[in-house]
N, C-alpha and C positions, 0 to 999 in steps of 0.2 A: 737497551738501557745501559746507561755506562756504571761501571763497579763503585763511584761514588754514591748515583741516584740511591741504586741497590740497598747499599749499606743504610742511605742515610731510611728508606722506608724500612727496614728491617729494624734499626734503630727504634723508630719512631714505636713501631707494636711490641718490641722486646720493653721497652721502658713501659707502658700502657698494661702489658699483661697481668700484673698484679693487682692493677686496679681496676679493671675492662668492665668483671661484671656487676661490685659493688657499686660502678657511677652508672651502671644503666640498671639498676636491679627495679627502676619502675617500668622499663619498657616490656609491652607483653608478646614477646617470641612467638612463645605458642599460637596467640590468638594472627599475630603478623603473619607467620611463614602459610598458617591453616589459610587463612583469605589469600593467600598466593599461588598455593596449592590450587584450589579452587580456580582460580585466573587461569593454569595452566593445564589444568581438566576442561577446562571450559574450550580453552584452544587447542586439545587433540590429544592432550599427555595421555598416555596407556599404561605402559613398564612403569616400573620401581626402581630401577637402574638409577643414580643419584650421584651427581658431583657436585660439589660443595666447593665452589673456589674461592680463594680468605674467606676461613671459615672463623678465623679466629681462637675464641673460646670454646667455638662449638656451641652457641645459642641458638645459631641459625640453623643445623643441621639434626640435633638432638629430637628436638620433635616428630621429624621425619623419620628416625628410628621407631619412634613409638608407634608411628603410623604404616608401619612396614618397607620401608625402605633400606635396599641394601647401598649404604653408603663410603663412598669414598673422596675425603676432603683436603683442600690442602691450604697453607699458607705460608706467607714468605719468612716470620717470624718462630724461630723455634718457641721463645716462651710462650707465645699466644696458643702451636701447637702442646707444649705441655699440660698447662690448664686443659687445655681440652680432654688430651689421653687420660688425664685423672677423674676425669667426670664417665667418659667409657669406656674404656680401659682398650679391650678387640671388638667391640660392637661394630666399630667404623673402623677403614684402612685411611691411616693419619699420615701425610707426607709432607716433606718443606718443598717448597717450589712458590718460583715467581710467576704471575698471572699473565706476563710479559714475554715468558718465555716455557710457557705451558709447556710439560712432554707431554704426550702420546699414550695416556693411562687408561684408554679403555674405550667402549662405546658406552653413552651414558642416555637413559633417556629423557631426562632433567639435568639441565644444570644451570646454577644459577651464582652471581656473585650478589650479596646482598651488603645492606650495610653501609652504601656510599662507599665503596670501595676503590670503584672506576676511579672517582673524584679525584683520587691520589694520585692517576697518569698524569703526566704533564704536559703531553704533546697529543692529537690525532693519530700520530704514527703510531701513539705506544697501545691507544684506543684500538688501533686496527688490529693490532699485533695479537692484543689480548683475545679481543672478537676471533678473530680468529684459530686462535687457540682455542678457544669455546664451540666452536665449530667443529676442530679436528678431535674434540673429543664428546661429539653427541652423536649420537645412532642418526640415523636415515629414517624422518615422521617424528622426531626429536624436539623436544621444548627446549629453549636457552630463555633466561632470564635474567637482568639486571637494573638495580635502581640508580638512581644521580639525584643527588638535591640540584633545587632548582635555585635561581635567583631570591626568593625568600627567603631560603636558609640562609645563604651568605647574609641576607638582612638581618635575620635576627641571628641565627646560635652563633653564627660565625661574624655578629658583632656587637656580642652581648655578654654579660658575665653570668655564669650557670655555676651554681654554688648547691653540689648535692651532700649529705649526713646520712654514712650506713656504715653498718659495722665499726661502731668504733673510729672511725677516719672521714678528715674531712678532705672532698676534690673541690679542684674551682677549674671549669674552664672559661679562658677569657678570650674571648673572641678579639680580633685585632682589625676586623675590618670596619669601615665606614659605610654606613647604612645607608645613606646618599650617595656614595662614590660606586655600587656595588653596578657592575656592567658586564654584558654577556662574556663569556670566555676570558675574564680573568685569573689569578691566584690568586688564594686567598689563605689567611693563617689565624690559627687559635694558640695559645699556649696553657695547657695543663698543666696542674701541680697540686697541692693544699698540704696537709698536717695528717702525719700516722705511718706507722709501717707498711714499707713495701712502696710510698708514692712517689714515682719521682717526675721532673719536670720534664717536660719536652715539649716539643713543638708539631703542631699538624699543618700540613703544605695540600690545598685541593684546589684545584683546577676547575669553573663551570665549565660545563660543556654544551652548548646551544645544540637544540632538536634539529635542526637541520644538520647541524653537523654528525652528531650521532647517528641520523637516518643515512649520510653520507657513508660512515664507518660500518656501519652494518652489512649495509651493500658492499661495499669493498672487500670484507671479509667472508661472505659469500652464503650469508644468511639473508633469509626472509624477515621482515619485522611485521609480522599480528596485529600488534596490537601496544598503542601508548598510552598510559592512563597515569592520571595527577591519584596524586595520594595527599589528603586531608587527615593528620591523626590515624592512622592505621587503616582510613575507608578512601577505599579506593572508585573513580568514578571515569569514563571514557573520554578522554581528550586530557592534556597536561596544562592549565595558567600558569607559567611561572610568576604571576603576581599573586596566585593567591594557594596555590601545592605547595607544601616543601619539597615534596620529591615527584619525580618521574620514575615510570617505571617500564621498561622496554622489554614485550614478550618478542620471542622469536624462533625462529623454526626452519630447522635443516630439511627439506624436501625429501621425501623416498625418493631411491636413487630408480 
């Protein structure tokens, strides 16, 4: 990825950080990651070994502390990491790093990027690169995990105006896409902003990514795909509609060697 892209997705969760978990404070983490968990016990998971890639604020990884997991997480934004370290302080090892150009942090026996996170690649290549790195860093009988919204999300959140009230501060994110117009493998853009301390404007850049394509990247990066299942509201069901899931969700699994 080149030193513009970088900056500008760094940019993008460094400005977000102050706001991240007051505009999500109705989503339920816990009940999300625990029904993921499960997905990934179901497909072989064993260890507690855990990688957390954009973790963000650490919503996505925090519960899996609770539930015994020795975690180590990272993301490309320092602020999104700082929120985070304030909520656990050494419970989890916290690092910046791009998902793009993954190091070499360990054998893990979960790992997962949550979030729509993918979404933010802009190319297949950057898709594989990541995969890949996900790869080089999961044990051997290892779980990898990651979600994508699908074509309905671009319909609605990502073309709609979402107006949340918490603490004191208002967000608005305004979707900029055309609910008609919305077609596999395009970009698509929201701009966040509202009223209060700490919000400030920016812009999100996400990429769909068609299931074929995906299953193409997976392979390339030299994992196995399990298992793809649509997620409705936090319930998850086997096979993906991108007319009627918002998100897909792609398990996966590095072979004993």
């Amino acid at each position: 990825m080149s030193a513009p892209e970088t900056a500008a997705a760094r940019d993008t969760y460094d400005a977000f950080a102050d706001s991240y978990d007051d505009f999500n404070n109705a989503y339920m983490y816990e009940r999300w990651t625990g029904r993921l968990l499960g997905v990934a016990e179901a497909a072989g998971l064993e260890g507690r070994r855990m990688l957390d890639i954009a973790c963000g604020t650490g919503l996505s990884f925090i519960a899996m502390l609770e539930r015994g997991f020795t975690v180590t997480a990272c993301d490309i934004s320092p602020g999104m990491l700082e929120k985070a370290r304030a909520k656990v302080g050494e419970a989890a090892t916290l690092l910046e790093a791009d998902m793009r150009e993954l190091p070499d942090l360990g054998e893990f026996d979960l790992v997962w990027a949550l979030n729509d996170s993918l979404n933010y690649l802009m190319s297949e290549e950057e898709l594989v690169a990541t995969l890949a790195g996900m790869r080089r860093n999961l044990a051997p009988g290892g779980i990898a995990m990651f979600d994508l919204n699908t074509l309905t999300a671009y319909r609605t959140f990502f073309s709609e105006e979402c107006v949340v009230e918490h603490g004191g501060r208002r967000f608005v994110w305004q979707g900029a896409a055309s609910a008609e117009d919305v077609v596999p493998g395009a970009i698509y853009e929201a701009r966040f902003g509202g009223e209060g301390e700490g919000v400030e404007e920016h812009v999100h850049r996400q990429r769909h990514f068609p299931e074929a394509d995906v299953l193409a990247a997976i392979e390339a990066a030299g994992l196995r795909c399990v298992e793809v299942l649509g997620d409705d509201d936090g319930t998850q069901e086997t096979g993906v509609d991108e007319n009627r899931h918002t998100k897909a969700i792609y398990v996966m699994a590095r072979d004993a060697a």
